[in-house]
C-alpha positions, 0 to 999 in steps of 0.5 A, a space after each residue: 726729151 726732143 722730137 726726135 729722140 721720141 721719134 727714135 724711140 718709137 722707132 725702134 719699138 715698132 721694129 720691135 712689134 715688127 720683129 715679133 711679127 715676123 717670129 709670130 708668123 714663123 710659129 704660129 703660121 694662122 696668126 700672122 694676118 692678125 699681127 700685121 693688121 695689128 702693127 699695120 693700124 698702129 702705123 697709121 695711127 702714129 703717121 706713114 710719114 715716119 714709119 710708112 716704110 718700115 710698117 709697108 714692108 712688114 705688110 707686103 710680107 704677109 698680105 702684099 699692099 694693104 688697105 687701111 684703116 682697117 674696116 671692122 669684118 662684120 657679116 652684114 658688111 661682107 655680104 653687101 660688098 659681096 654681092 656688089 661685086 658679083 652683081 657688077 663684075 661676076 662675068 669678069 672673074 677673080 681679078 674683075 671682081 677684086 677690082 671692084 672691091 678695090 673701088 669701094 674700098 678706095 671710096 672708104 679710104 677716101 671718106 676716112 680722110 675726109 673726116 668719115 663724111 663724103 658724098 658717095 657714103 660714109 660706110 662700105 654700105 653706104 658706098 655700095 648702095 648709093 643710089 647711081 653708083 653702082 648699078 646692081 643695086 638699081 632696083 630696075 637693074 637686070 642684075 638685081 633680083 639675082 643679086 639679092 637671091 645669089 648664095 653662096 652655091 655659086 661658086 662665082 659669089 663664094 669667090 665674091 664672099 673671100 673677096 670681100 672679106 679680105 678686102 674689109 681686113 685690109 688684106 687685098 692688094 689694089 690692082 685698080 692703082 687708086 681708081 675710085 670710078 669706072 664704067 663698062 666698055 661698049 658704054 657711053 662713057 659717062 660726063 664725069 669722065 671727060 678730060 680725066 686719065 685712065 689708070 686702068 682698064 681690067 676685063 671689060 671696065 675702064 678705071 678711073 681715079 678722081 676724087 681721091 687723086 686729089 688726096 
């Protein structure tokens, strides 16, 4: 049997796994997540080039535009992210802090395709707490000491908890277009910006996409 003819095959059984999906959805409304993040990861793993379409469109119906490889959701890695974007954007409400999400989670993305290893972590942990990168987790960061002791009676970090588990399962939309860096307006813009393009500007942070653009 030929490449193609494989391909094909496939082909037509993840439009099956699609069709399913679409018939889940419509019975068993709670399960639809679940079954796009099923057919999601299998896409990835066979190759976007091939079924990208197909599966993306699966995706939106459900989700909007997913994240992936999806990050396992445990307790411990929901309340870092958690706590990261409330620490850096709870005064920039949902949307600033869904943009901060989204620079974590293009951090990720971007270490997964480097194999699981880059400079700025190899976790959604490592990430957040990278020494210089996102400054609430500065112990001499003013935002600090509330960062730790915030719960979930504030209704800004509840928000950040629902945040930041949907953007472990996959099921955050980037709203940042790819940005992997961004610094506060009023600030002196940092060195790593100069020369670079920005790809947007959400509430009172300035975005930027470096080292993944590359990618």
């Amino acid at each position: 049997m030929g490449r193609g003819e494989i391909l094909a095959g496939e082909g037509l059984m993840f439009q099956f796994l699609g069709i399913l999906a679409l018939i889940g959805a419509a019975i068993y409304p709670k399960k639809a997540v679940d079954a796009v993040q099923q057919v999601g990861t299998i896409g990835v793993k066979v190759g976007t080039e091939v079924f990208g379409p197909f599966i993306q469109t699966v995706k939106t119906v459900f989700t909007g535009e997913l994240y992936g490889p999806f990050q396992p959701v445990d307790a411990k890695t929901q309340d870092i992210l958690a706590r990261t974007v409330w620490g850096e954007a709870r005064g920039e409400g949902d949307y600033g802090m869904k943009a901060v999400a989204c620079v974590v989670m293009n951090r990720y993305r971007y270490t997964v395709r480097e194999g699981g290893k880059y400079w700025w972590g190899n976790s959604v942990i490592d990430i957040c707490k990278k020494p210089y990168q996102f400054s609430c987790w500065l112990p001499n960061d003013p935002n600090y000491q509330k960062m730790l002791k915030v719960t979930t009676a504030d209704s800004n970090f509840k928000d950040a908890m629902t945040i930041a588990y949907d953007a472990l399962r996959g099921a955050l939309t980037d709203v940042t277009n790819g940005a992997d860096y961004y610094y506060a307006r009023g600030t002196k813009a940092p060195s790593w910006s100069k020369g670079e393009t920005e790809v947007a500007e959400i509430g009172n942070h300035i975005f930027y996409q470096i080292d993944s653009a590359v990618a």
